[in-house]
N, C-alpha and C positions, 0 to 999 in steps of 0.2 A: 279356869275361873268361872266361864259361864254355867260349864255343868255342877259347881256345887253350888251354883244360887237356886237353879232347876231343881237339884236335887233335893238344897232344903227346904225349897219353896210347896213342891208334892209332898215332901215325906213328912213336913212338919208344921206346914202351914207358912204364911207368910204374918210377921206381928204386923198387930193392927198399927204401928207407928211406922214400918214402914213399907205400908202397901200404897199408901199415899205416892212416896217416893217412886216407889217402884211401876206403881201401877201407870207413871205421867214419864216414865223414864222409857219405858214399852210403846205407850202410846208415841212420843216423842222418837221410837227407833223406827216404828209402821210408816210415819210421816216420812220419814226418809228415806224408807226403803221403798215405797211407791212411789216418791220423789226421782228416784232413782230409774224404776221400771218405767216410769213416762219420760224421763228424758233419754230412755235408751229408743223409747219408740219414737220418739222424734228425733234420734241419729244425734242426741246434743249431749250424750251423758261422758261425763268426765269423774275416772275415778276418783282423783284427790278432792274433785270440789263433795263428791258424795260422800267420801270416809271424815273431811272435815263436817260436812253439814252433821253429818251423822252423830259425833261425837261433839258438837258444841249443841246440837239443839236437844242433845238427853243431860247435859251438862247444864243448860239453860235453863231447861223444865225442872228440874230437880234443885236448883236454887231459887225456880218462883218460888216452887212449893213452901221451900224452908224460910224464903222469908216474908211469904204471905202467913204464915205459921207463927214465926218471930214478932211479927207487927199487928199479929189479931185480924187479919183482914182475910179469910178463908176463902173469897171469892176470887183470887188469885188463882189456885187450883182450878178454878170452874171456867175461867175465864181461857187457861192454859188447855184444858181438858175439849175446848168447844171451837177454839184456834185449831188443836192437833186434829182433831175429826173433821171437823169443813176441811179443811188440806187434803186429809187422806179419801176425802172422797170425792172431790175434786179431782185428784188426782185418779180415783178409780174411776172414774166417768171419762175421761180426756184416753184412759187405757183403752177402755170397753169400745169408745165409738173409733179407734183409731183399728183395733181385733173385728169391730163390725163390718166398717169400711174395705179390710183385706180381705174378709170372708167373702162379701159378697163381690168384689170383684175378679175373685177367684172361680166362683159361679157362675157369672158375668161370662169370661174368659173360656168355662169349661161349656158353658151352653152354646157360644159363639163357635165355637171349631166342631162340636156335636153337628150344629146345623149347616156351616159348610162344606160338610163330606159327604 
């Protein structure tokens, strides 16, 4: 299924009626897949809680959508659109310094045995 949305999505463009959908559906899947990579670096990551988050928070986004859409109120999209991004970069920040942290006490650890030999 995913590869004919891929498919007709390059090959044919995406309609503008439902890029909206799709485009908060995406962002809404990053959110939890970084969700995902930060709770695995914190040794806390549980598959069932990540394939539910997964699939309710692109199910979630895609009904703001439709019914900020439904009720005239478009700022539902933006308001969903700047929730999923703060997340996902939060979440890329919490990745980077936890990747920082091992880096350098890796360096740490190689400089300390360098110097007592």
């Amino acid at each position: 299924m995913g590869f004919l949305v891929a498919h007709f999505a390059l090959r044919e463009g995406v309609p503008l009626p439902v890029a909206e959908y799709l485009s908060l559906a995406v962002l809404a899947g990053l959110d939890s897949v970084f969700g995902g990579i930060r709770s695995g670096v914190e040794r806390r990551f549980r598959s069932d809680v990540f394939l539910s988050g997964f699939l309710v928070n692109m199910v979630l986004a895609v009904a703001m959508v439709y019914l900020g859409s439904v009720i005239g109120v478009s700022d539902l999209y933006l308001a969903a659109v700047v929730t999923f991004g703060w997340r996902i970069f939060t979440n890329l920040s919490v990745i980077r310094r936890d990747w920082l942290e091992r880096h350098s006490e890796k360096h740490a650890e190689r400089a300390s045995t360098r110097g007592s030999q």
